[in-house]
C-alpha positions in Angstrom: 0.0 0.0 0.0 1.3 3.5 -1.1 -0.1 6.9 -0.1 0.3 10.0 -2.6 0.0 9.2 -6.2 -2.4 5.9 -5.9 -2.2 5.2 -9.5 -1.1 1.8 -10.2 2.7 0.8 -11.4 2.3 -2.8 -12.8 4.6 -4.8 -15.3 3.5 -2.8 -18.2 5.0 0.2 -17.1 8.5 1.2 -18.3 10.8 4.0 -17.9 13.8 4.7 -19.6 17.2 4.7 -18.5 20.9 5.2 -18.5 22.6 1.8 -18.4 26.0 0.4 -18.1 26.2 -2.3 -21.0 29.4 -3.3 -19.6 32.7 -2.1 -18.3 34.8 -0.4 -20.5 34.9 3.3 -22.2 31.7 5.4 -22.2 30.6 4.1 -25.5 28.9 1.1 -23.1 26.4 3.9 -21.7 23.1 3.2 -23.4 19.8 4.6 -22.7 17.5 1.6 -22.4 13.6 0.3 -21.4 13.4 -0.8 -17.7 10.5 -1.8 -15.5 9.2 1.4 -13.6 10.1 0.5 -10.1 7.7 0.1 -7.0 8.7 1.6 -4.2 8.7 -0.4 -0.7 6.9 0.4 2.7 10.2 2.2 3.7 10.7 3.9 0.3 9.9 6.7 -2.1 9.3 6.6 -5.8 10.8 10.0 -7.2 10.5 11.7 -10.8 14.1 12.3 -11.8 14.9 15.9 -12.8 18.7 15.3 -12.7 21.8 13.6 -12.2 25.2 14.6 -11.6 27.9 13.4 -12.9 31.3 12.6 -10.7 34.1 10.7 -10.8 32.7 7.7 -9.2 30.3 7.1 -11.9 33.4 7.4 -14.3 35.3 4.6 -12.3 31.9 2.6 -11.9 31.7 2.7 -15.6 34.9 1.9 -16.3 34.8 -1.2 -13.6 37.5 0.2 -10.8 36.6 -2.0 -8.2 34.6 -4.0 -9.3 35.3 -6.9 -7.3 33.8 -4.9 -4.7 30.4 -3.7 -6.2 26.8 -5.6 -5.2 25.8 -5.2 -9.1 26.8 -5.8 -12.3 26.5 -4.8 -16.3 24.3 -4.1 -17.1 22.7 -1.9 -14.1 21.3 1.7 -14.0 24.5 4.8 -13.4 24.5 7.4 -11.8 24.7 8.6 -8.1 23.0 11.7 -7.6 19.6 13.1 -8.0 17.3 15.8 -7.7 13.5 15.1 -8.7 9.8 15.0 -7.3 8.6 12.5 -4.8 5.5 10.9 -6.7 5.0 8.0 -4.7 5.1 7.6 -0.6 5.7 4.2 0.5 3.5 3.5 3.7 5.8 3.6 5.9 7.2 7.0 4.9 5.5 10.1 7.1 7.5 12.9 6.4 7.3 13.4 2.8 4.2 13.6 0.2 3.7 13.8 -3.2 5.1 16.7 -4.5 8.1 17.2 -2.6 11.3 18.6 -4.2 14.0 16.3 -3.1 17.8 15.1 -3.5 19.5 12.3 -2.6 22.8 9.9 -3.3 22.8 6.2 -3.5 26.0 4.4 -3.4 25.1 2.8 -6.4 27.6 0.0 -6.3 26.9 -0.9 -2.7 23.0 -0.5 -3.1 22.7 -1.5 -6.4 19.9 1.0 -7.1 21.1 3.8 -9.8 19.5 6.8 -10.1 20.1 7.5 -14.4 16.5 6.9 -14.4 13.1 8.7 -15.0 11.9 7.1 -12.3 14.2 5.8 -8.8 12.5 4.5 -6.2 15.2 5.1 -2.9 15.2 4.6 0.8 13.9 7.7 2.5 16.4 7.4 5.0 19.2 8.7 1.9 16.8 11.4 1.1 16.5 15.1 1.6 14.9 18.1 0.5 16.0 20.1 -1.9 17.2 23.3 -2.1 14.3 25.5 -3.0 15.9 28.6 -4.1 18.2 26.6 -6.5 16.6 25.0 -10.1 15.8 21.7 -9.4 17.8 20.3 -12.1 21.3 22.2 -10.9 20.5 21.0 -6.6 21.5 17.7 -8.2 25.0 18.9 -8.4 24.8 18.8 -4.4 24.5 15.7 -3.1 27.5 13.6 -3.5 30.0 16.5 -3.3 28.2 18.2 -0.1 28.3 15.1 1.7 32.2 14.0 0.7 33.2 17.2 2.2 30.9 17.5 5.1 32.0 14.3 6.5 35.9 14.7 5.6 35.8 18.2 7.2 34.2 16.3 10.4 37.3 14.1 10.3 39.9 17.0 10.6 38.7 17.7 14.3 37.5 21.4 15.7 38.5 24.7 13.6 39.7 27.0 16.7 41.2 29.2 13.7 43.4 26.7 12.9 44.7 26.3 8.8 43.2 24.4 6.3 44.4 23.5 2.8 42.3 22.2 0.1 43.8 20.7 -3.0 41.4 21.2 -5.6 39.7 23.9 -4.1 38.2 25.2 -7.5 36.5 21.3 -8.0 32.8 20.4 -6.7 34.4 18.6 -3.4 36.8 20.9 -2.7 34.5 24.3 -3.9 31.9 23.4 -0.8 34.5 22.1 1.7 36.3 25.7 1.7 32.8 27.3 2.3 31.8 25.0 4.9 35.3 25.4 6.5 35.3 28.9 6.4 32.1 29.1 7.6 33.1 26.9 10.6 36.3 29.0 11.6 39.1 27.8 9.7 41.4 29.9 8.1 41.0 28.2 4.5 44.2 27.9 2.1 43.2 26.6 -1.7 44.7 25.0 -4.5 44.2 24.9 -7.7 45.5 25.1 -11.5 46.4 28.6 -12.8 43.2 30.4 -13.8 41.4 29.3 -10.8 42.3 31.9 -8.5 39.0 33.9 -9.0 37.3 30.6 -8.2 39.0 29.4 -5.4 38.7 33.2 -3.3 35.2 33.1 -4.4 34.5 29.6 -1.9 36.4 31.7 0.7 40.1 30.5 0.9 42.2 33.9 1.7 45.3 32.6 -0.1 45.8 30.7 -3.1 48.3 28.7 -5.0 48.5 27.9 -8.9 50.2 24.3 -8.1 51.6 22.2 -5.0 55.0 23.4 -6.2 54.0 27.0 -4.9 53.1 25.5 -1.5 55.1 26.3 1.2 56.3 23.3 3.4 54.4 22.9 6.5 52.1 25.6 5.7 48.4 23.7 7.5 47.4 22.2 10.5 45.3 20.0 8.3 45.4 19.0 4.5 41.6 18.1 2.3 43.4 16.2 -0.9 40.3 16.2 -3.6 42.5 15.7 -6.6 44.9 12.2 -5.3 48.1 14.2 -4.7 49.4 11.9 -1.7 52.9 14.0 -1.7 50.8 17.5 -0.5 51.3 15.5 3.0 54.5 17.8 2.8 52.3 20.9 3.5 51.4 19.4 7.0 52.6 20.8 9.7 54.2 18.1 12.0 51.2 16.3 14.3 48.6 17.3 11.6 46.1 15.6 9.9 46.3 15.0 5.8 43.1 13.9 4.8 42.6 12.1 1.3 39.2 11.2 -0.3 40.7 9.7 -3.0 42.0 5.9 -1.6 43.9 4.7 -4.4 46.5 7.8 -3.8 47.5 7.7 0.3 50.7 9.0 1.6 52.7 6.9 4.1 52.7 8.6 7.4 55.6 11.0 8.6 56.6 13.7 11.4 53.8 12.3 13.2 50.8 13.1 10.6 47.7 11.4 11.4 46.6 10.0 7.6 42.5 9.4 7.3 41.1 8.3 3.8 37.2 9.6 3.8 34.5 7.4 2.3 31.1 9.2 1.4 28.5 8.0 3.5 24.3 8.0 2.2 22.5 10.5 4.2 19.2 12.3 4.0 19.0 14.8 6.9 22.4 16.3 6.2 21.6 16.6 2.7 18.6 18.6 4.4 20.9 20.4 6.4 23.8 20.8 3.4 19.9 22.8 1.2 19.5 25.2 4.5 23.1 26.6 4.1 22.1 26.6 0.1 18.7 28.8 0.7 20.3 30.7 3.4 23.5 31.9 0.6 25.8 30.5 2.8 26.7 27.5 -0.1 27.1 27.8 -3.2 27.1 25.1 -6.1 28.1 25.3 -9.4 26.6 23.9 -12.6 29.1 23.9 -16.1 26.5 22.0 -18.4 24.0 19.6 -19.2 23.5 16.9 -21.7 20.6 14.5 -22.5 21.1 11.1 -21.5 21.3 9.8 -25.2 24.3 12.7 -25.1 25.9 10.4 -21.6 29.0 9.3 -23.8 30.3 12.7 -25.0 28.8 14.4 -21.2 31.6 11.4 -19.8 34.1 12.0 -22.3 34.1 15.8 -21.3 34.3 15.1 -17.7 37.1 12.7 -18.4 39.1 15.1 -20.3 39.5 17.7 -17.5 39.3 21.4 -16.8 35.5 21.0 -16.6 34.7 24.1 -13.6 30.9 23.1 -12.1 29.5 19.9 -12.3 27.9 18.2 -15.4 24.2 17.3 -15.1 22.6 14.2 -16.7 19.1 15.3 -18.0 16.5 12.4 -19.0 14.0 12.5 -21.0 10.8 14.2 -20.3 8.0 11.9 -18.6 4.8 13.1 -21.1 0.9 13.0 -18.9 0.5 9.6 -20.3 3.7 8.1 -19.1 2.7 10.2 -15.9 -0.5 8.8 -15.8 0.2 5.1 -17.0 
């Protein structure tokens, strides 16, 4: 039994979506018929504005780890969402139909992608959404808000002490410097030459165009984004270098505490992550968008590099009769 939209979603119904044929390069991406899915007591069944692209769905593509994901090819991408809650599961109380929301699903782990016109997810990884942001573009928040929201909560308190981010201009690094800053750190950013505009604009008061401008022992803590495991250097000795990036970890030295960050699902801080959003105290950025029959050439951009903002995933439009099948 489902409260909200009480229209029923047998076997007949279909929704297209973005699957991963098979490992390999991003000409396995094909957009493909799946059953519309039925969401359970403890679930909601959401109407898929966007996705955002990172570059976990690039190493889920690919097959990086593979040994160590729940499904495989083919299976639904993707990783973050933005949409419309259409259907409440029974046990859900505290959302209804019509309900701007965002969410992340560890898409290896839970084997539920979210490339989809239709997701249904566990309301426990959902949250609201922004509303002073387009829903499309609050679907660049989800992953990065909560990579950086839980490495920052690694690093221990601020008390003014230093932070460096490497890859302060990128989506992870962009909203760890703003929630940094807003939490009292004196925020230090790193970036490639041209981002300097970008990376004062997230709030870090000094900048540097490389890790070779770096001083030595500049931070109390380091935030690698970007996998460069010989930053440790810029840690001061008895610091902390944090990494979310696990294939690339210093060894430990002077007495540097090293702690690799996984992402974590989690509705009420993406919740709390849309307050800051609505209250101009986070900003995301959006670069471009692309169909999902476009997913190959959208994943070959974000491969390349250099891309500023996040990529967004767009799928087709769901016309009243698909709505009302």
């Amino acid at each position: 039994m489902v409260a909200g939209d009480q229209r029923p979603f047998g076997k007949e119904n279909r929704v297209r979506a973005l699957v991963i044929t098979g490992y390999g390069e991003p000409g396995v991406l094909a957009v493909q018929e799946r059953p519309r899915p039925v969401p359970a007591a403890d679930e909601v069944l959401v109407e898929v504005a966007a996705v955002g692209l990172n570059p976990v769905d690039i190493q889920t593509r690919a097959g990086i780890g593979a040994e160590h994901h729940r499904v495989h090819p083919p299976m639904v991408a993707g990783w973050d969402v933005s949409g419309v809650v259409r259907v409440v599961g029974a046990g859900v109380h505290d959302l209804r139909a019509g309900d701007p929301v965002i969410a992340m699903s560890a898409q290896p782990a839970t084997g539920v992608g979210t490339a989809a016109q239709f997701v249904a997810l566990k309301r426990d990884i959902v949250g609201h959404a922004p509303v002073s942001l387009p829903l499309p573009h609050a679907a660049a928040l989800p992953l990065a808000g909560l990579t950086a929201e839980q490495a920052l909560g690694k690093a221990g308190p601020a008390s003014g002490r230093t932070l460096l981010v490497i890859g302060a201009a990128g989506a992870v690094g962009g909203v760890a410097a703003q929630l940094a800053r807003r939490d009292g750190w004196r925020v230090l950013g790193v970036g490639r030459r041209g981002d300097t505009d970008a990376i004062r604009a997230v709030g870090a008061e000094e900048t540097f165009a490389g890790l070779h401008e770096v001083p030595a022992e500049v931070a109390d803590v380091v935030l690698d984004t970007a996998g460069v495991p010989e930053a440790i250097s810029s840690v001061r000795d008895g610091g902390v270098f944090l990494t979310i990036t696990p294939r690339a970890v210093p060894e430990a030295e002077r007495g540097v505490e090293v702690i690799v960050s996984f992402v974590e699902q989690d509705g009420p801080a993406l919740t709390r992550l849309s307050q800051l959003v609505d209250r101009e105290e986070l900003t995301v950025r959006v670069a471009r968008d692309y169909r999902f029959d476009d997913a190959a050439k959208a994943h070959e951009d974000f491969g390349a590099g250099g891309v500023r903002g996040k990529i967004l995933l767009i799928p087709p439009a769901v016309d009243d009769q698909e709505a009302l099948a």
